[in-house]
Backbone as a ProteinNet text record, in pm:
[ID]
protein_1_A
[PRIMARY]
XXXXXXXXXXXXXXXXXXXXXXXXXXXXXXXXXXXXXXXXXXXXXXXXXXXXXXXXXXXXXXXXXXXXXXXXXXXXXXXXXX
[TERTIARY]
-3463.1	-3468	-3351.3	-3378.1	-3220.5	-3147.4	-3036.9	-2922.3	-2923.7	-2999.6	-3015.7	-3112.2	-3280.6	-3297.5	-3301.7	-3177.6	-3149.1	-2999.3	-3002.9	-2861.3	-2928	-3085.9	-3106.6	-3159.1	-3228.9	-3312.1	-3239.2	-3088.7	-2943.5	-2911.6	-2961.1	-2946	-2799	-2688	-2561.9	-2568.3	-2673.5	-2672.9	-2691.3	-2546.3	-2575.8	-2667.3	-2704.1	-2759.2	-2629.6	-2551.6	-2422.7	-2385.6	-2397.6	-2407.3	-2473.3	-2654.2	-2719.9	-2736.3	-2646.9	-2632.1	-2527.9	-2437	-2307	-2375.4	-2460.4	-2509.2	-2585.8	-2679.1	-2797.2	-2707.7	-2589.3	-2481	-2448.6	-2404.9	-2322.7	-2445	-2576.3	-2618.3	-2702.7	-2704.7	-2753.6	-2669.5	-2540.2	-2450.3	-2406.7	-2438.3	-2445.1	-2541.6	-2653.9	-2823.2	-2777.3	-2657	-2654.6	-2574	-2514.8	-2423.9	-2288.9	-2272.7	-2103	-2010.4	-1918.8	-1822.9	-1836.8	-1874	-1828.9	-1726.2	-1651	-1476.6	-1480.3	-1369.8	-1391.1	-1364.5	-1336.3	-1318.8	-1430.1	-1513.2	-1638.7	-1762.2	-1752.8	-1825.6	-1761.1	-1666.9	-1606.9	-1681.4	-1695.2	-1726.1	-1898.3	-1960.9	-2086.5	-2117.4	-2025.4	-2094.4	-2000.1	-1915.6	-1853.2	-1779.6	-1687.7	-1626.3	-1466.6	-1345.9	-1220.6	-1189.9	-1135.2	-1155	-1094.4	-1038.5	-999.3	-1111.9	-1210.9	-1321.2	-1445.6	-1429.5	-1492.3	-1404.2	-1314.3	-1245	-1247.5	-1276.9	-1294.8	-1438.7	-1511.5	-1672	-1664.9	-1642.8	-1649.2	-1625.3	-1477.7	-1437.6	-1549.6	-1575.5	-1701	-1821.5	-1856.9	-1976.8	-1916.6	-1778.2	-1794.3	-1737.5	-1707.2	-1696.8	-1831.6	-1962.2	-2103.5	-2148.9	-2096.7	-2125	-2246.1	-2215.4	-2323.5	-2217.3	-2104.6	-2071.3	-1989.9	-1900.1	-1806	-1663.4	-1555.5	-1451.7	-1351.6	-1227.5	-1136.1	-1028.3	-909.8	-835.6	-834.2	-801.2	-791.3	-879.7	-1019.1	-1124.5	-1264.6	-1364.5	-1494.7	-1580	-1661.3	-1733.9	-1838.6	-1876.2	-2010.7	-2108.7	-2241.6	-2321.8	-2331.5	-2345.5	-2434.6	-2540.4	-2597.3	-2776.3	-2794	-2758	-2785.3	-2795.9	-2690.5	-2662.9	-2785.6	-2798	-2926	-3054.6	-3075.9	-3195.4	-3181	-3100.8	-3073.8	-3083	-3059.9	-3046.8	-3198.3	-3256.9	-3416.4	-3499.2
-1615.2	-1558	-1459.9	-1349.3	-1227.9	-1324.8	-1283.6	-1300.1	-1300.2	-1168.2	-1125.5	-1247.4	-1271.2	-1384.1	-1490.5	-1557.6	-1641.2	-1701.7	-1531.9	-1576.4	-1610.8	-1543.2	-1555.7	-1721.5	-1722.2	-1877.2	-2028.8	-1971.6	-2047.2	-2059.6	-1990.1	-1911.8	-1892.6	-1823.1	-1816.8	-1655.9	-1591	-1509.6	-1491.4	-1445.8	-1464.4	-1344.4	-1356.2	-1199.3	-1107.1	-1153.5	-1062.9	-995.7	-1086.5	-1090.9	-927.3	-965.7	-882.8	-715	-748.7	-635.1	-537	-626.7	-522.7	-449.1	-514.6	-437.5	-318.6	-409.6	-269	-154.6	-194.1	-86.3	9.4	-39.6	10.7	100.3	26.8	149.3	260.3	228.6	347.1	458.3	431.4	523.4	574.5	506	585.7	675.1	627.8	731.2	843.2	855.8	943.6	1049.9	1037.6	1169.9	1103.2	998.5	984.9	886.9	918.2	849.1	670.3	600.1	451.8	379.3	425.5	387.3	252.4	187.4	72	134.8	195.8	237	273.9	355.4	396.9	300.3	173.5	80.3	0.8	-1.1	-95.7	-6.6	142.6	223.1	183.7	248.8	197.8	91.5	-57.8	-184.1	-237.9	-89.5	-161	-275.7	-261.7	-418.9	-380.5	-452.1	-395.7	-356.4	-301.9	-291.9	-401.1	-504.1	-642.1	-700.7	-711.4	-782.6	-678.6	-572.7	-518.3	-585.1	-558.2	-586.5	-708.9	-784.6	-962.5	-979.9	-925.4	-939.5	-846.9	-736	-659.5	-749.1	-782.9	-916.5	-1021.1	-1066.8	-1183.6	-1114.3	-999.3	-907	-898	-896	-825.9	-998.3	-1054.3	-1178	-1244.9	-1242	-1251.5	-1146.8	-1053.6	-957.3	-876.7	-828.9	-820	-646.6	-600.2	-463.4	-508	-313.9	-325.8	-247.6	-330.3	-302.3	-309.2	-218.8	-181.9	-182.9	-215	-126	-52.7	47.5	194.6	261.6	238.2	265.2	315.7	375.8	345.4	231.5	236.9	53.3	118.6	69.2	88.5	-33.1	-20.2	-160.3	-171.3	-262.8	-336.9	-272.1	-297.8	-326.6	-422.8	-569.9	-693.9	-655.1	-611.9	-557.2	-421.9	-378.9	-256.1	-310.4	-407.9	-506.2	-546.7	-636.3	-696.8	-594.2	-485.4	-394.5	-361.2	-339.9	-320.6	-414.2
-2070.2	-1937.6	-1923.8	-1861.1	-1816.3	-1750.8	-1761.3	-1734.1	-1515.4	-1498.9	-1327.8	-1279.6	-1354.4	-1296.5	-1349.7	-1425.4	-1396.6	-1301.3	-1249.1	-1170	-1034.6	-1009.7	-912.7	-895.1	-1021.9	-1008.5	-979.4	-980.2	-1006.2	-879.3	-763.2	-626.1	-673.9	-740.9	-775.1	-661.4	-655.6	-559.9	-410.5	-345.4	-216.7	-146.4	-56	65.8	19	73.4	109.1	-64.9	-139.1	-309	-318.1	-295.9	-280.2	-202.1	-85.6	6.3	-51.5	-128	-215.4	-344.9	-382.1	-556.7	-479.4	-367.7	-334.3	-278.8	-150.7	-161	-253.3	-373.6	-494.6	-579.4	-570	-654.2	-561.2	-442.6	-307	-314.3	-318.9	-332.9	-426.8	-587.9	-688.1	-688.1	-650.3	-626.4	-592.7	-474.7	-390.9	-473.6	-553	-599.3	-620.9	-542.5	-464.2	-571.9	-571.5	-695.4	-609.5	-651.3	-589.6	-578.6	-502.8	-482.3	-379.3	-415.1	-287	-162	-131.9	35	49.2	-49.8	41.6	30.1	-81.6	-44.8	66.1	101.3	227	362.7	346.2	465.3	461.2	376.2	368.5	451	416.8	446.3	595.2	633.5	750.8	733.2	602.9	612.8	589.7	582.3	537.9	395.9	343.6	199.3	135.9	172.7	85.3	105.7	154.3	171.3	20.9	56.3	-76.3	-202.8	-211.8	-323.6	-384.9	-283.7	-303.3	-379.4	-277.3	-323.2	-483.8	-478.1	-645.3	-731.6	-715.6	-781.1	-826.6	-736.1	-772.2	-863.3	-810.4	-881.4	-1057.5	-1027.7	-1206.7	-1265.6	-1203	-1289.9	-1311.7	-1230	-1254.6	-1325.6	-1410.3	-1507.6	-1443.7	-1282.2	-1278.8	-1247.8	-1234.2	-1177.4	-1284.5	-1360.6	-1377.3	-1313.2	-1307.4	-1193.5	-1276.4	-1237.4	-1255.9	-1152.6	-1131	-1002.5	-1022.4	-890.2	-884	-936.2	-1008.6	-1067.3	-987.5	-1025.2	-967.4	-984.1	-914.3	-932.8	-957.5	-1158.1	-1157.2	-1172.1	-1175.3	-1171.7	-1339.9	-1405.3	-1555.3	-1527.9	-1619.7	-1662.5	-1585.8	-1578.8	-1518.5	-1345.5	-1301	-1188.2	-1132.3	-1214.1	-1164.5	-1144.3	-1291.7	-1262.3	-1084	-1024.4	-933.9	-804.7	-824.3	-738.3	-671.5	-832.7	-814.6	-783
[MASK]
++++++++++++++++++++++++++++++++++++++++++++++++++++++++++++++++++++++++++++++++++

């Protein structure tokens, strides 16, 4: 089984889980570099609250993150997106 559903079949994925990947790759779609401030603007949240959640995303191998970096999604993560 992938890796995406079996994260889902695991429910290891939250909504909010979900609302950050579909975020992250809406705004890659769009042209736009994916910085945490502008996923924090996107989702209306503070940017330690992005930063927390990314966090969780790339330790579920599902984004990869850097500080001071752009946030891009996996393969696993795009699956999930879609």
């Amino acid at each position: 089984m992938p890796r995406s559903e079996s994260l889902r079949s695991m429910k290891l994925l939250t909504p909010a889980h979900e609302d950050y990947i579909k975020a992250i790759y809406s705004l890659g779609a769009q042209g736009e570099a994916v910085s945490n401030s502008a996923l924090a603007n996107h989702l209306g949240v503070a940017p330690a609250s992005a930063t927390n959640m990314v966090k969780k995303l790339a330790d579920l191998g599902l984004v990869e993150y850097a500080p001071y970096q752009d946030i891009a999604l996996t393969p696993d993560g795009e699956k999930v997106a879609l």
